[in-house]
C-alpha positions in Angstrom: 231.5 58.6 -3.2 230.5 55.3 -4.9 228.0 55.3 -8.1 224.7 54.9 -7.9 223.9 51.0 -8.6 221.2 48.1 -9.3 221.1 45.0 -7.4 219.6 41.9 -7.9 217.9 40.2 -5.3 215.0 37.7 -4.8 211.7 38.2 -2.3 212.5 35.6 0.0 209.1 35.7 1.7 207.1 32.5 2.1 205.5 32.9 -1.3 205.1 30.7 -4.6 206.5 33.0 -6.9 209.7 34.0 -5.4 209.9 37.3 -7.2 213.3 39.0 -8.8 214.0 41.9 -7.2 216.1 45.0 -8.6 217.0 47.4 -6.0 218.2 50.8 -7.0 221.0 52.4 -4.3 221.8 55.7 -4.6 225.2 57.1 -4.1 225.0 57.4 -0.2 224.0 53.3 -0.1 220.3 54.3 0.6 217.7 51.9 -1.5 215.5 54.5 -3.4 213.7 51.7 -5.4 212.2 48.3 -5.8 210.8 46.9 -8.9 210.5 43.3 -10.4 213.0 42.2 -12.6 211.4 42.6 -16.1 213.5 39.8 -17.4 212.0 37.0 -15.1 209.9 35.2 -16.8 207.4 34.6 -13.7 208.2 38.3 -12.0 207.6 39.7 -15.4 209.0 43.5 -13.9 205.9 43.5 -11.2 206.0 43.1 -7.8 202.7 42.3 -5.3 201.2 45.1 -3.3 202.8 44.1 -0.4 206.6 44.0 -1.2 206.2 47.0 -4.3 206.3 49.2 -0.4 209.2 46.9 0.7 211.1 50.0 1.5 208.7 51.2 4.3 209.7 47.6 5.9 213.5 48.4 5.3 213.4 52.0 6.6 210.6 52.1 9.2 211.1 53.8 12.6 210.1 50.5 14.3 213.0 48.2 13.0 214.8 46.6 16.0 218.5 48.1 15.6 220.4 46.6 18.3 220.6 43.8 20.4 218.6 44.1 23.7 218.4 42.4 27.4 215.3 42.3 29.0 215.2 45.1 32.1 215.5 43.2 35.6 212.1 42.9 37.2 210.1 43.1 33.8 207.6 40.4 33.7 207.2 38.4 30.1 204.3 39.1 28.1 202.2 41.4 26.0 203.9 45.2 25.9 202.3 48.7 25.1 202.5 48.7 21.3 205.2 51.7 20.8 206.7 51.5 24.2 208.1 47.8 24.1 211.9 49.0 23.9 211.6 51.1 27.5 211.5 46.9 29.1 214.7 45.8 27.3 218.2 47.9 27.6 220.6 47.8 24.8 223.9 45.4 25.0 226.4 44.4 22.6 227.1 41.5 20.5 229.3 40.2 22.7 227.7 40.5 25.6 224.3 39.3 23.7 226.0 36.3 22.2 228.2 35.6 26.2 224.9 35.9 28.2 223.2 33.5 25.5 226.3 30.9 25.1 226.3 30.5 29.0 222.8 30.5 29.6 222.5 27.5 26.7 225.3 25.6 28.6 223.9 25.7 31.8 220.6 24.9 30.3 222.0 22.0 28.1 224.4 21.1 31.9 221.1 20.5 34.1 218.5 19.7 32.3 220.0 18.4 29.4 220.4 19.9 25.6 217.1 18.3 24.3 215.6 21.2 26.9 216.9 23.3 24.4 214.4 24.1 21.6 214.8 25.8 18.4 211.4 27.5 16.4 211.7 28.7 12.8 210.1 28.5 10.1 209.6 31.0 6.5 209.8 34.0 7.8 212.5 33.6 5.0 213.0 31.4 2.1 216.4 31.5 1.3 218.4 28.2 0.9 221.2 29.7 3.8 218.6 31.6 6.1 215.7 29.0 6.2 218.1 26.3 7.0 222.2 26.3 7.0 224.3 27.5 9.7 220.8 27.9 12.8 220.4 23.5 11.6 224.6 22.8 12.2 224.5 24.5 15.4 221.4 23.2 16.8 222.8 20.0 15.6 225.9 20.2 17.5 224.4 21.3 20.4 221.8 18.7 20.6 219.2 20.4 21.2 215.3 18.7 20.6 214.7 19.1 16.9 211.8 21.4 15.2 209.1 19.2 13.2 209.0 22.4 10.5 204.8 21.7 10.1 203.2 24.9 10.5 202.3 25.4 6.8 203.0 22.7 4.1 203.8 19.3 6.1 200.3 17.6 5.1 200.1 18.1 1.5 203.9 17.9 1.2 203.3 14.4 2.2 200.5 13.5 0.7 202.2 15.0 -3.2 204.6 12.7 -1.8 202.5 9.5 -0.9 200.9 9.7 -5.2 204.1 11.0 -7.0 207.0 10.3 -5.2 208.1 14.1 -5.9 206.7 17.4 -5.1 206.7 18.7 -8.9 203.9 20.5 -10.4 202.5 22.1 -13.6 204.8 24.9 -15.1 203.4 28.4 -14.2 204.0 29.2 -17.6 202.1 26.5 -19.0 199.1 27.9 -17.4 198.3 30.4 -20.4 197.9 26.6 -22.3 195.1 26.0 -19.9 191.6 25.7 -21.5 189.9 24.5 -17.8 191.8 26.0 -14.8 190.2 25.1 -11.2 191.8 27.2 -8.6 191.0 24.7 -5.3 191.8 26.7 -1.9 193.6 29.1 -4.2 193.1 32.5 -3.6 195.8 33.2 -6.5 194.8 37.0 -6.7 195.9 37.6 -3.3 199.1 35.2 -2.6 200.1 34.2 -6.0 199.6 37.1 -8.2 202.3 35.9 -10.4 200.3 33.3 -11.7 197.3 35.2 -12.5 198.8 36.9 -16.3 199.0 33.4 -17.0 196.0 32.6 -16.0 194.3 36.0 -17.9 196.2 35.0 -21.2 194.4 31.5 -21.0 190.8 33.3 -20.3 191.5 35.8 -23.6 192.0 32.1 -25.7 188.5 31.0 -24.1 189.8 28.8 -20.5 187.3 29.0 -17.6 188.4 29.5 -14.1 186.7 27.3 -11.1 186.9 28.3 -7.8 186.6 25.7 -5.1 186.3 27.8 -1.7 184.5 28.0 1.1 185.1 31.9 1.1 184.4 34.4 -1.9 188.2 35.5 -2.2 189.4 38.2 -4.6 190.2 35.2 -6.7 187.2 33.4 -6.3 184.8 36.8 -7.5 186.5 37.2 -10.6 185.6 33.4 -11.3 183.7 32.2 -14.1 182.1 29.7 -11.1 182.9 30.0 -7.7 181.8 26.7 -5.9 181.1 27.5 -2.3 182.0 24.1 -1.0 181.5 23.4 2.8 184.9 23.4 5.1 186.7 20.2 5.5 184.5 18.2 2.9 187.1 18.9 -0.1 187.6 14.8 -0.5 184.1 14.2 -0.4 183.8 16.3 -3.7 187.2 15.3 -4.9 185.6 11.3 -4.9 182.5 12.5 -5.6 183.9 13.9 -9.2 185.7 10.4 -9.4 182.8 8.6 -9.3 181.3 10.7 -12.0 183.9 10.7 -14.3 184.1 6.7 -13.9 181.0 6.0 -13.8 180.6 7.6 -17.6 183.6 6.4 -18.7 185.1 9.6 -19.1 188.6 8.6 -17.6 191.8 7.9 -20.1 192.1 4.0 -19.8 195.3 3.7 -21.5 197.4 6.5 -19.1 195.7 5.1 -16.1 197.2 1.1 -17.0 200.6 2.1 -18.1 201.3 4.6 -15.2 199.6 3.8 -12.2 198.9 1.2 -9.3 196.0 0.4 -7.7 193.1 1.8 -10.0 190.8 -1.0 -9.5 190.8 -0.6 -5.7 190.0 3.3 -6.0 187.1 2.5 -8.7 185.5 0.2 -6.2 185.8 2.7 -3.2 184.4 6.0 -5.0 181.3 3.8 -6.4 179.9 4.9 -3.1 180.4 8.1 -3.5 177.7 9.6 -5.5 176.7 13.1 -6.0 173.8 13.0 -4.1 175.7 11.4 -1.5 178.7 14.1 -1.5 176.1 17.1 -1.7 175.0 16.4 1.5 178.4 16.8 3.2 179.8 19.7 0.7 176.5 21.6 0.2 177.5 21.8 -3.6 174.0 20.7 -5.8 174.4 17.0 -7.2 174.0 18.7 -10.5 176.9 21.2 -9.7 179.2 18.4 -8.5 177.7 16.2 -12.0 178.4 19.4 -14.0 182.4 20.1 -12.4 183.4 16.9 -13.0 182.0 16.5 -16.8 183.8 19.6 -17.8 186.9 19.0 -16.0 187.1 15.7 -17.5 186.3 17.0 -21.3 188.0 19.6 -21.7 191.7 19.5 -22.7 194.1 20.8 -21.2 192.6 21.2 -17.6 194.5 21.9 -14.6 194.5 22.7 -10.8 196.1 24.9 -8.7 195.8 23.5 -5.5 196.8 25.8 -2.4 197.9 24.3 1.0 194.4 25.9 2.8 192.9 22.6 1.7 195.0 20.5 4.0 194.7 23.0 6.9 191.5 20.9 8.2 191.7 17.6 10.3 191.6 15.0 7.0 193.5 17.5 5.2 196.1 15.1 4.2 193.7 12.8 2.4 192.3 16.1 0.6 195.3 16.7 -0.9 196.0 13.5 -2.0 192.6 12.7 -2.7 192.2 16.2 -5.5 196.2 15.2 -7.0 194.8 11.8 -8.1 192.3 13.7 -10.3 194.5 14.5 -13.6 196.2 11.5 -13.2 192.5 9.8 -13.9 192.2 12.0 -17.0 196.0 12.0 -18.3 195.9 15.5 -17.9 199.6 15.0 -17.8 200.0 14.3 -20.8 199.0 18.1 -21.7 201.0 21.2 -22.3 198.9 23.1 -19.4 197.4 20.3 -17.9 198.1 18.4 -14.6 198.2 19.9 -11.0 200.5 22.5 -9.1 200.6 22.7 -5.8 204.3 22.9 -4.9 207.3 22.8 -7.2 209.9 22.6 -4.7 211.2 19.1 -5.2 212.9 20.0 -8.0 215.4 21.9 -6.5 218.5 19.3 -5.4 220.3 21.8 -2.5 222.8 19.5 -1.0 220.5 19.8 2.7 223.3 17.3 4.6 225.8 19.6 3.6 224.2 22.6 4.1 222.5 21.6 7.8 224.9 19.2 8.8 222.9 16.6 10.5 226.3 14.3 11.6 226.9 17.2 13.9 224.2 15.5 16.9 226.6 12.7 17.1 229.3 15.4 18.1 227.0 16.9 21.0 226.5 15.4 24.0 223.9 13.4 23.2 225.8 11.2 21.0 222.5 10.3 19.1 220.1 12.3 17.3 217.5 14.3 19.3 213.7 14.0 19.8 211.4 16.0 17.7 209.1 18.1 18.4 206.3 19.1 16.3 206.0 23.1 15.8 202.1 22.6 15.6 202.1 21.4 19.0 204.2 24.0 20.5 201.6 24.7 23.3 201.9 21.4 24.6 206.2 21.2 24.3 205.8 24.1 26.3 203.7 23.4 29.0 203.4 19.6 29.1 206.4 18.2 27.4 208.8 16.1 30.0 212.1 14.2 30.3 213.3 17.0 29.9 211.5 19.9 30.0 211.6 22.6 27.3 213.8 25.2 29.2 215.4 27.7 26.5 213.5 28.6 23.0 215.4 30.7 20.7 212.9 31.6 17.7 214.1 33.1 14.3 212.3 33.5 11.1 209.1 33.1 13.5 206.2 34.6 15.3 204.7 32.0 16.6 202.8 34.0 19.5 200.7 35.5 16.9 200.7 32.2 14.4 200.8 28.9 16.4 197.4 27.7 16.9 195.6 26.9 20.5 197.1 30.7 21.4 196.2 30.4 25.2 198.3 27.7 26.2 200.8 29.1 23.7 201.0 32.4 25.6 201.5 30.3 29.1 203.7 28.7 28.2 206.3 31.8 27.2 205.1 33.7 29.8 206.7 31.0 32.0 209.4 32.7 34.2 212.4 29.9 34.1 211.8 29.9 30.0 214.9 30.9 28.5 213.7 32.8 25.4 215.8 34.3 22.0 214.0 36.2 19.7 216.0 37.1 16.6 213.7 39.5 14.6 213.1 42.6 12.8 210.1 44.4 14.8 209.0 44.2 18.4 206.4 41.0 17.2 204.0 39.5 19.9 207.0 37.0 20.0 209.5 39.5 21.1 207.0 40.6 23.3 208.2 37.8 25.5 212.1 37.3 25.0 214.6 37.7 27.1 217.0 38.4 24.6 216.4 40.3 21.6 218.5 40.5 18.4 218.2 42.4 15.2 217.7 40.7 12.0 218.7 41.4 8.3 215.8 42.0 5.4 216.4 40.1 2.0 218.0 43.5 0.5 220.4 43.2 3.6 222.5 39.6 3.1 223.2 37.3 0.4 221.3 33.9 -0.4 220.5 31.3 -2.9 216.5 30.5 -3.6 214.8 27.9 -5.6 210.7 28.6 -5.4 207.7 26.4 -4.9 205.8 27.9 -7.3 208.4 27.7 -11.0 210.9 26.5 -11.7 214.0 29.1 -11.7 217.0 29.2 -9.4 217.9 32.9 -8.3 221.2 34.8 -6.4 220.1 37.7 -3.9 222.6 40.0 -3.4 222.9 42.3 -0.9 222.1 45.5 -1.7 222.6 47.8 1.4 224.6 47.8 4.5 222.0 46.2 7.5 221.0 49.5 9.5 222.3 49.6 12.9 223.7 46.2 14.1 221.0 43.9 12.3 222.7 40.4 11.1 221.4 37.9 9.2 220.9 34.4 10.5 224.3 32.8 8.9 226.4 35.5 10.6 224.3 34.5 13.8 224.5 31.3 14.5 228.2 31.3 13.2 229.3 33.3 15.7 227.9 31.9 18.1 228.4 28.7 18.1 232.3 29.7 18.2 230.9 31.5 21.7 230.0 28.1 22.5 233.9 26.6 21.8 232.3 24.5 18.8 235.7 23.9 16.8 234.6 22.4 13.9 235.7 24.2 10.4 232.0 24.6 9.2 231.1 27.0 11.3 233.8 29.4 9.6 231.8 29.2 6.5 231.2 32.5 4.4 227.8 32.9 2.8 229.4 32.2 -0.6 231.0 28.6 0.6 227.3 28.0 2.1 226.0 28.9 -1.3 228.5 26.6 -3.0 227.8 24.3 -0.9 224.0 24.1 -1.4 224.9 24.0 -5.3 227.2 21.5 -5.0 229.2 23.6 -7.1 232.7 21.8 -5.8 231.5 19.0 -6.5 229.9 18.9 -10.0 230.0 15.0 -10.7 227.4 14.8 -7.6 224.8 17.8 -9.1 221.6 17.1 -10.1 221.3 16.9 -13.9 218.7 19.9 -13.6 221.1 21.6 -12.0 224.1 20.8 -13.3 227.2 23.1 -13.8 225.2 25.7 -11.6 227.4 28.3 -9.3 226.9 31.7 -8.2 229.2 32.8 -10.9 226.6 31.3 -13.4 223.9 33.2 -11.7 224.9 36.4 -11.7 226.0 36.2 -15.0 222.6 35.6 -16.1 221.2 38.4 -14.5 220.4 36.9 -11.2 218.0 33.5 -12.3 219.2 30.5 -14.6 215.8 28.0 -15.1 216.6 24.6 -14.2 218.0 22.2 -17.1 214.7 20.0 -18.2 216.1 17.1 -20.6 213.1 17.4 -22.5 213.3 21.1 -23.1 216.9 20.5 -24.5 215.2 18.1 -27.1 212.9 21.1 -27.7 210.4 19.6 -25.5 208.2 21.1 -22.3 208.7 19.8 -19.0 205.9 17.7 -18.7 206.6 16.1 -14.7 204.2 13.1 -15.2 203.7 12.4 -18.6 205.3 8.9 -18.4 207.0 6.7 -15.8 208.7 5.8 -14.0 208.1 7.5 -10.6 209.8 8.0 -7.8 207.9 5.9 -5.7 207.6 2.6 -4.4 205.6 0.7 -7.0 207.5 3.3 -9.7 203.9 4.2 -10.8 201.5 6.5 -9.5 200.0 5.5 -6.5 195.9 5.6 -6.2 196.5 2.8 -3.4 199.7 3.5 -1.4 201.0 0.4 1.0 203.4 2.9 2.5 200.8 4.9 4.2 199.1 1.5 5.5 202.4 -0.2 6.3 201.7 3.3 8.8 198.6 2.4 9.6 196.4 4.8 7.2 194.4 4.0 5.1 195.7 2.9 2.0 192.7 4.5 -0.6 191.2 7.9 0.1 188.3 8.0 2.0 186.1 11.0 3.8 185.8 11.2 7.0 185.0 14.6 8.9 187.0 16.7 11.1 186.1 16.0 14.9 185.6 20.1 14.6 182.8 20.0 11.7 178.9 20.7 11.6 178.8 16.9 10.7 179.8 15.5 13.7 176.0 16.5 15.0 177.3 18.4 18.1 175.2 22.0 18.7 177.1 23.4 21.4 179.4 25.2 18.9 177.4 25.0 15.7 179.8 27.5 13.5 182.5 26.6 11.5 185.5 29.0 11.8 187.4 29.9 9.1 190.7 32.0 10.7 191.9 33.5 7.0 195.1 35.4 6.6 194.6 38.5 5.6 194.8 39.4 2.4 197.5 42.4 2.9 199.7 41.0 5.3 202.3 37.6 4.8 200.9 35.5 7.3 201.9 37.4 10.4 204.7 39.4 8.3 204.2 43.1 7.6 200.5 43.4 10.0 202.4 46.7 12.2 203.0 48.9 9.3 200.5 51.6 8.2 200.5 51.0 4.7 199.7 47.6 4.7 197.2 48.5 7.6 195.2 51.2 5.9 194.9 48.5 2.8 193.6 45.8 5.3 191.0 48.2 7.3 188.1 47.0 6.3 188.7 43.7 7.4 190.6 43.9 10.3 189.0 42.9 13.4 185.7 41.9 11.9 183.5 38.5 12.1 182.7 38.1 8.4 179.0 36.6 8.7 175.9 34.7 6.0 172.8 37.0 6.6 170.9 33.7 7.9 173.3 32.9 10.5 173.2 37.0 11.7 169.5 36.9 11.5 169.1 33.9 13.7 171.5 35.4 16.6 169.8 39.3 16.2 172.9 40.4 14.9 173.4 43.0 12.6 176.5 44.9 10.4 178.1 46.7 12.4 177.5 45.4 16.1 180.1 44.3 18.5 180.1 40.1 18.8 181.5 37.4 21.4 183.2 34.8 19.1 183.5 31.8 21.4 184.2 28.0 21.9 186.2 25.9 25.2 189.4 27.5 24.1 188.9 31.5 24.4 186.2 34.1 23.1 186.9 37.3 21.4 185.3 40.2 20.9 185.1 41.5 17.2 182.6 43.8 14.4 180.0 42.1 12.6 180.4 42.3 8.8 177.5 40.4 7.0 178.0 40.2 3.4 178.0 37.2 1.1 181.4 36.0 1.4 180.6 32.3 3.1 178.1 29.5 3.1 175.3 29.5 6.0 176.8 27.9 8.8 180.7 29.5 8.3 181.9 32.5 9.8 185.4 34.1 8.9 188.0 36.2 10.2 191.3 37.7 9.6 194.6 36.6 11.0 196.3 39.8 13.2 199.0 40.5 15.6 197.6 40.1 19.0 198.8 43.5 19.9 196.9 44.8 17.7 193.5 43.2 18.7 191.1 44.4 20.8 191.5 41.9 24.0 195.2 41.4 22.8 194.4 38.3 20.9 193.9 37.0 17.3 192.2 34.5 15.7 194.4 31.5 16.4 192.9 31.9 20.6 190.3 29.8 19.1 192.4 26.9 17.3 193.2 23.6 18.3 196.5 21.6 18.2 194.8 19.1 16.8 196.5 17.3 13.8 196.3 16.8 10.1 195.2 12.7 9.2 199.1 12.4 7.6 201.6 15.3 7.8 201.2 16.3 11.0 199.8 19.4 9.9 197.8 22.1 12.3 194.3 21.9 11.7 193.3 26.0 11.7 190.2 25.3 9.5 188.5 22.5 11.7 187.2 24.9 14.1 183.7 25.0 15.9 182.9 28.5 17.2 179.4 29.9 18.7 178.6 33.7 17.8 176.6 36.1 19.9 175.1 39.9 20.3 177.3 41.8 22.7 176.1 44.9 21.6 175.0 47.2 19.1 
């Protein structure tokens, strides 16, 4: 019988902090325990609340096992939550992958292989099982392409559209910090990682801001929590501009040497003055006059900007809008200054070799394929033509629990000639609905390579167990069946550990990125799992200061206040607030509530919502309409009574809770599975597919909602 061992592997759930993981196996192969690698520098030997009970995930009663055919004569849609397995019947892999390989050709034979449409997004992280071996063979198949939106696409872009690189403040340097604003940052509750950092700078006298509509766990263990109206953060974020330049508080000599179009941004935020901005934010004048003094006095200040801000209509602009604010100050120029809001671009994986892109030339299409925008998967669904959407094969997914405008969402799978693959780990509200049903791998269950959006430290995950029953991860997957489909080309032979070398470059060290030079999955494991990308300065014995001085990737090679990229596109060029179409400012009374649909604080996204644990520590938030007392008051609602929630799109039926979490005017509530809502739907039944200003981003926070009484 083999020793009992330790295995390093990394969380590779959609998270900043991209924990290392040591897994303890005991001598029959079973995981006993998992604990954060004390030697990370960022995991610092903790892990979050939700993945310290990984193990109930790995070992619960409810993991899907085997692969499964829908029964004959069994309708798609919702299922009894713990009798969903008596519609499928188990099948093998090979008659899984047959049924699926001939079902794709005939699919791809009539209607064309754009009719084919894959949907995937984080469910995992991982370099190989986010994107590698699914991308070649939806590639070589030709089917439409997935517009990966759901979560990051607007501020992506508009980190993009200013720096020319999504890089970001150090997590470590946070403990430098003496003026930290957390904006749409619930750090305590999806980026706990952060927060010792952010505790060490508090012991040496920083402050903490909070800019967020809701009082998050974050947010009451503020020094300030600014309560700022939805949708309105680039009102604020010009409105602390025009403060800051108005007393000449901004650093003159960083703002000539490094940037481009300063003088057209000074003239457009002269209209933007606190009293103005109030109005719109419902933030005092004096509040905004006070933020914006102190963030621009005191050295080093930072922000932690979280993608919630751009999940509104003019979200875009908001992010870009708040990331020109320490580039005003030279915050940069800081140890602990600056901004983080994702510190993925600094992670060179070799994506064409990895996803293979050439490979649509190959298919039948000869070209590349349309795209279609995962935000606006209602309307591929339903409406989308020339051709049709005819098969969806989802991995990594739930989108009938996390795509917004849920209604049309739902008719649209339910559609009977709707060929659908669900590759997942639980019977989801998405499997709810497939006609095939496969069993996926956990992180502690295949091997993968991971870079993070919140530090900067590539990591190895090793498996650490056998996958129970006949779970496979996505590489083995989509390798195998794309050789169903007779695809001959040699990539699709590739092992996880040529995928990894791949991604590394590692064959090819004359083409690796200087940051990541010499870097292999040898190099990795020998040091202990993580290796922290190769910063010139910090070889000179200097931090890694991303924007200190130029030049920038972008297309002036400074930082862009004015970017002629974005109105070559037709946007405007400068920042600029205008209100969602979904906003109390648009003057419409029919739906006078704001909506705030808020993931919960114990689940990831949709990830981990059907197991007990992470149920009993949600309870007293789930399925209730967080409410301000005046806005309960006015409607004869009190804690505790059953409400309608309502607009156009759906209504749901939900608990009052009236507390002081949100603003008059804003109601909140938590993101479920609709299986396990009363009414058998969630939050997103009341969303839009409406999209972000740039990005293309969903707009989940620009929603318009009427409350009332059902009963007490």
């Amino acid at each position: 019988m083999p020793a009992a061992k330790t295995v390093h592997t990394v969380c590779s759930h959609d998270c900043p902090d991209s924990c290392g993981v040591l897994v303890t196996v005991d001598e029959s192969g079973r995981a006993t325990r998992v604990q954060g690698d004390p030697d990370h520098p960022v995991t610092q030997g903790f892990l979050c609340g939700k993945v310290a009970k990984y193990l109930d995930r790995v070992y619960s009663p409810d993991r899907l096992l085997y692969p499964m055919q829908r029964r004959a004569g069994v309708a798609k849609g919702p299922l009894p939550q713990g009798r969903e397995a008596e519609a499928f019947e188990q099948i093998s892999w090979d008659e899984a992958l047959d049924v699926i390989a001939k079902k794709l050709r005939q699919i791809s034979d009539e209607h064309g292989p754009e009719s084919i449409l894959p949907y995937s997004y984080a469910g995992t992280i991982g370099a190989l099982g986010y994107g590698s071996m699914d991308r070649r063979f939806f590639h070589r198949l030709g089917a439409s392409q997935l517009d990966r939106t759901i979560c990051a696409s607007a501020g992506g872009e508009a980190l993009m559209s200013v720096y020319g690189r999504k890089l970001g403040t150090d997590t470590e340097h946070f403990r430098y910090a003496r003026y930290i604003i957390a904006w749409g940052a619930n750090i305590h509750g999806n980026n706990i990682h952060l927060w010792p950092m952010i505790e060490e700078a508090r012991r040496n006298g920083a402050k903490l801001i909070v800019i967020d509509p809701y009082k998050t766990r974050t947010a009451k263990l503020a020094d300030w929590h600014i309560a700022i109206n939805p949708g309105t953060d680039v009102a604020l974020a010009l409105g602390m501009m025009h403060v800051i330049l108005r007393e000449g508080l901004e650093d003159a000599g960083y703002i000539a040497e490094n940037t481009y179009g300063f003088a057209e941004l000074k003239q457009r935020v002269a209209d933007y003055t606190p009293e103005r901005v109030a109005a719109w934010t419902g933030i005092p004048s004096a509040g905004i006059e006070r933020l914006a003094r102190e963030y621009a006095t005191t050295t080093p200040a930072v922000i932690r900007m979280n993608y919630g801000i751009q999940r509104s209509q003019n979200g875009g602009t908001a992010a870009r809008t708040v990331a020109m604010l320490p580039v005003l100050i030279g915050a940069w120029k800081h140890l602990g200054g600056g901004l983080q809001l994702s510190t993925s671009g600094a992670f060179a994986w070799d994506k064409a070799a990895l996803e293979r892109p050439d490979l649509m030339l190959d298919s039948p299409l000869k070209r590349h394929a349309r795209i279609v925008n995962m935000s606006e998967l209602g309307h591929a669904l339903t409406t989308l033509s020339e051709p049709p959407v005819r098969a969806l094969f989802v991995y990594n997914s739930n989108p009938a629990a996390i795509a917004p405008d849920q209604a049309q969402v739902l008719r649209g799978m339910a559609q009977p000639d709707l060929f659908t693959v669900v590759h997942e780990q639980f019977f989801t509200d998405t499997a709810d609905y497939a006609d095939i049903l496969l069993p996926a791998t956990t992180f502690l269950e295949h091997k993968d390579v991971q870079g993070a959006y919140g530090h900067y430290y590539v990591q190895i995950s090793n498996p650490a167990i056998e996958p129970p029953g006949e779970a496979r991860s996505n590489v083995w997957l989509f390798s195998q069946l794309a050789q169903c489909m007779g695809f001959t080309e040699p990539c699709f032979r590739d092992t996880s550990e040529e995928l990894i070398a791949q991604a590394l470059r590692a064959e090819h060290p004359e083409k690796q990125d200087p940051w990541m030079a010499a870097m292999t999955e040898a190099t990795l494991n020998a040091a202990g799992g993580h290796q922290r990308l190769q910063f010139a300065s910090e070889k000179e014995g200097q931090p890694f200061l991303p924007f200190a001085t130029g030049p920038f990737p972008t297309p002036s090679g400074k930082i862009e206040f004015l970017s002629e990229a974005l109105a070559a596109r037709g946007f405007d060029p400068l920042p600029s607030f205008v209100p969602p179409e979904e906003s109390r400012h648009t003057k419409q009374t029919r739906y006078p509530l704001e909506f705030l649909p808020r993931k919960a604080d114990n689940y990831m996204n949709s990830t981990f919502a059907n197991l007990p644990v992470h149920q009993r520590m949600e309870s007293a938030h789930t399925n209730r309409l967080e409410m301000h007392a005046d806005d309960a008051e006015a409607r004869g609602i009190r804690a505790g009574d059953t409400v309608e929630i309502f607009n156009d799109r759906g209504s749901l039926r939900m608990i009052a809770q009236v507390n002081g979490s949100l603003p008059s005017g804003v109601v909140a509530g938590r993101l479920n599975w609709n299986k396990l809502s009363p009414g058998g739907n969630n939050v997103n039944l009341l969303t839009s597919q409406r999209l972000t200003d740039i990005g293309g981003g969903p707009t989940f926070y620009s929603t318009l909602v009427e409350v009332r009484k059902v009963s007490a």
